[in-house]
Phi, psi and omega in degrees: 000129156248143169224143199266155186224097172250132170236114209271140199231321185209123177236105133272196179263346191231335183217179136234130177255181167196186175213121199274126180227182182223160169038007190070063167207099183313112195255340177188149154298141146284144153228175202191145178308175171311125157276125186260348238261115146250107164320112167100337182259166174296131166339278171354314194276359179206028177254134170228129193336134166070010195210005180238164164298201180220157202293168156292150172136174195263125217227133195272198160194141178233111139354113174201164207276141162270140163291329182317278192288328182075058158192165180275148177218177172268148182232119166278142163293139131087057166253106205302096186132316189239154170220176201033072146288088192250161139304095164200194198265151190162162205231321178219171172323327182277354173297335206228143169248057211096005185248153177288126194241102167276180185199139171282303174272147143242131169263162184331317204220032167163200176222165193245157189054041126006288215278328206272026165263305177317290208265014157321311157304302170331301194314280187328342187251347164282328147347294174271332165299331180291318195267343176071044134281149176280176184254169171205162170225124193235143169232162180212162166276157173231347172226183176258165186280170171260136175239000000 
């Protein structure tokens, strides 16, 4: 088993950003819609379409073809609330419908260098394929959201 580590650093109103490490070796910034996650309530009561992060917690991910995109990508799994939660290149909040956007910079409000980050990511999961391990993702806050 390998596991990717994303740890959210900055909750705005408008984004998140974190940073994603595999072994405790740092691979990208992230940015990701607003986290909304009220702890202990049902999704429903505080996800809004298109416009939230995905709670904290461990996500197995697997490569499966998107229709969105026409291409295989990476997918988290079995994430409570939401579907097609993917991994891919995009620069702000407004890139993603829930899904995890990397980035080699970070900026105020999203991140730079998207694809040589994606695919930075890609390696690392042929990688674990290559080794026959599954990939897994635990994500946590590292700060509270701004409200």
């Amino acid at each position: 088993m390998a596991e990717f580590v994303l740890k959210r650093v900055q909750c705005d109103a408008d984004c998140t950003i974190g940073e994603l490490s595999i072994g405790g070796r740092f691979i990208s910034f992230t940015v990701e819609d607003p986290v909304r996650e009220v702890p202990g309530q049902p999704v429903e009561s505080w996800k809004i379409r298109g416009q939230t992060a995905i709670p904290v917690g461990r996500y197995k991910i697997e490569r499966t073809f998107s229709p969105r995109f026409q291409v295989t990508m990476p997918l988290l799994l079995d994430v409570p609330g939401f579907t097609g939660v993917r991994i891919h290149a995009g620069n702000t909040a407004a890139d993603t419908d829930g899904c995890i956007l990397p980035g080699l910079e970070r900026r105020e409000k999203g991140v730079g260098q998207s694809q040589l980050a994606y695919r930075e990511i890609l390696k690392w999961l042929d990688s674990i394929d290559q080794q026959g391990l599954e990939a897994w993702i635990t994500i946590t806050n590292e700060v509270t959201a701004e409200q």
